[in-house]
N, C-alpha and C positions, 0 to 999 in steps of 0.2 A: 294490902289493906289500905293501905298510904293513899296508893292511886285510885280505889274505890270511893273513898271519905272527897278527896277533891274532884274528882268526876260528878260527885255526888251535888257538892257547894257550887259546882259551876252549873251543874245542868239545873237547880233553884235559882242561881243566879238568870241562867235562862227565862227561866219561866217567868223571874220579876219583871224581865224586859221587856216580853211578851206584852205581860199585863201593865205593861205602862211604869213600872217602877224604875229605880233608879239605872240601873244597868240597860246598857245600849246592843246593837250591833260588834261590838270591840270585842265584850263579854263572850257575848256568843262565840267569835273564833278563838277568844280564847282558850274556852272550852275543848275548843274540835283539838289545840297543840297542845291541850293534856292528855286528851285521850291519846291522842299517837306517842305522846313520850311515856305514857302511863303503858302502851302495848308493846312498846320497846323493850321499855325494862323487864316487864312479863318477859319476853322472849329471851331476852339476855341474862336472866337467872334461873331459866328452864336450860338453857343451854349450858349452864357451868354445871346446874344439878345433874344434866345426864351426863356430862364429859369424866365430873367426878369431883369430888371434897378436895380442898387444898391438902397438899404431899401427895395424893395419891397416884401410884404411877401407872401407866395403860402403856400397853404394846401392841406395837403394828406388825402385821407380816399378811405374807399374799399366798394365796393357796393354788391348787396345779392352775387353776384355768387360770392366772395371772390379777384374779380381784384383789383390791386390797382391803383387809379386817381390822380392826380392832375391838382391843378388850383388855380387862384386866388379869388375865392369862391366857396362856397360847397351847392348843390345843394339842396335845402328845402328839398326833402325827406330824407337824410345823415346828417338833423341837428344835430337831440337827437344820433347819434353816436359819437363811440370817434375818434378825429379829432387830425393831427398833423402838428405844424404850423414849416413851413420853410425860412428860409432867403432866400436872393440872390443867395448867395455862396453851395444852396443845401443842408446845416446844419439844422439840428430838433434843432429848440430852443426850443421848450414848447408843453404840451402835454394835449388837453384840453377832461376831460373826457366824457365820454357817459352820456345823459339826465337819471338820475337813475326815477325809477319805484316807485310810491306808494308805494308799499311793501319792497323797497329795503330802501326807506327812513322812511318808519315806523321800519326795523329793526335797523335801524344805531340810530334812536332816541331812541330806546329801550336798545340797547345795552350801549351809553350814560347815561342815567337813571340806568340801572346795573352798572354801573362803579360807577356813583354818591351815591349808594345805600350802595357799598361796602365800601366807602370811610370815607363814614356817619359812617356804624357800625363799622370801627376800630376804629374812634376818638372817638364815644361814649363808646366803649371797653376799650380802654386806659385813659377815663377821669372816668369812673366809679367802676373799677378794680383795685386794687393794687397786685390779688397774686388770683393764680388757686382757691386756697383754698375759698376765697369772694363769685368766682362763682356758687364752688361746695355747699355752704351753702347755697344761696339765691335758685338753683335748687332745693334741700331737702327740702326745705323752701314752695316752691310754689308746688311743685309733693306731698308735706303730706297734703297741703292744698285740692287739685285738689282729693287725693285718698280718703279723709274726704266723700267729696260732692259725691264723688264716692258711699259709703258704702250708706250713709243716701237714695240717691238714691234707690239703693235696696231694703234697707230694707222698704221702702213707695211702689215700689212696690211688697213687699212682699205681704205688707199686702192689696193693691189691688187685686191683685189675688186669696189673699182668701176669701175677701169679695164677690169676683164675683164669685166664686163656688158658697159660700151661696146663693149669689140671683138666679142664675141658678136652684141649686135645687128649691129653694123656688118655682121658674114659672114652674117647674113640674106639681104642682098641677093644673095650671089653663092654659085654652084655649090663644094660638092654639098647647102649649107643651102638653098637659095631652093625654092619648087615652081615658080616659072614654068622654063617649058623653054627660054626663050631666055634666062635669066638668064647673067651674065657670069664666069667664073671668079675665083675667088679670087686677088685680089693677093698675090704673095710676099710683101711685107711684113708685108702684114695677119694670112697664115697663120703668119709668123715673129711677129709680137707676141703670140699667141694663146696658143704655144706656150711663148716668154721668160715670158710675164706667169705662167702655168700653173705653169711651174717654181718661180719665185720665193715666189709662193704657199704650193709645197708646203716651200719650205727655210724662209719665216719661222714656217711653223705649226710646222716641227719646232725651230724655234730657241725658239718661243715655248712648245713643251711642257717643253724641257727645260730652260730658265729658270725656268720654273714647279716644275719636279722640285727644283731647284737650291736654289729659296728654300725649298720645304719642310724640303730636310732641312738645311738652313743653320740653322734655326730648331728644328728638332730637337737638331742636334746643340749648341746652344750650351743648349738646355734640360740635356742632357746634363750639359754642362760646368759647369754652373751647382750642378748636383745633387754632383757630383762634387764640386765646389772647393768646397761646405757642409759635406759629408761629412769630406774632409781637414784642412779648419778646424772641424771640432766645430760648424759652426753651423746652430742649430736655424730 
């Protein structure tokens, strides 16, 4: 209304100057830099009208083909994306992230858990540890224990193995090992030690593998610890 009423007094004031009244050539452009600030302002409070009334907040987000929206709400299928909320004044105050994925929140709780793991074993490192040397004892200590059960191992199945040659031969002599055709059948016993000794065999090879698995990373892991407890004490 403002800018109407003086658009209105200049373009009379116009006309005075025309017709010889007091107003000049000056008037006239004055006239022309209301009109332009008078279209301005038009534009610059159509613009706040459509962006939105003071407090009111609008959000942006882009949809598949990559455009970017707004609005003052975000349309259910653009919920689980990441969304950014704006004032009035067309400022990003806050940035509210994308709905994460099962997998992305099974790694973030995993990674948490690693953190708490690692935290765990320094304070148990520095409350159990006074000096490299502690560590390296107690490693020497558990790896001659571990190579012990190692040896005994072997040598039980040593003697598995030769017991099971002996039975082996032994079932030479009788059906369904032997080629003579009147050879005698197999004693049940013989076929029953054949079988126990067999078994036994396979349980000490697997007891024997995985004592062996056991020492390595026993010895790993106290290299580990060793690395670590230098680390936390600064020492070179």
């Amino acid at each position: 209304m403002e800018c109407r009423i003086e658009a209105q007094a200049l373009e009379n004031a116009g006309r005075s100057a025309h017709n010889g009244g007091p107003f000049g050539v000056k008037d006239a452009r004055l006239k022309t830099v209301a009109l332009i600030l008078c279209a301005m302002t038009l534009i610059a409070s159509t613009g706040v009208a459509a962006w939105g009334a003071p407090g009111r907040t609008m959000y942006k987000w882009v949809d598949e083909q990559g455009v970017t929206h707004y609005g003052d709400r975000i349309p259910p299928e653009y919920a689980s994306q990441e969304q950014h909320v704006i004032n009035s004044q067309g400022v990003e105050v806050k940035t509210l992230e994308a709905q994460k994925t099962p997998e992305q929140l099974a790694a973030e709780d995993q990674k948490k858990l690693d953190a708490e793991q690692r935290q765990n074993r320094d304070r148990n490192l520095l409350n159990t540890y006074v000096s490299v040397q502690e560590i390296e004892r107690l490693r020497d200590q558990r790896v001659t224990l571990l190579s012990d059960q190692i040896k005994v191992t072997s040598s039980f199945l040593e003697l598995l193995n030769a017991k099971l040659k002996k039975l082996r031969i032994n079932s030479m002599r009788f059906k369904p090992y032997s080629a003579d055709p009147n050879a005698p059948a197999m004693p049940d016993q013989l076929a029953d030690d054949l079988v126990r000794v067999g078994n036994d065999i396979r349980t000490q090879e697997q007891n024997l593998h995985e004592k062996r698995g056991e020492e390595a990373t026993m010895k790993k892991q106290f290299e580990s610890d060793i690395d670590r407890f230098k680390e936390l004490k600064g020492i070179h």
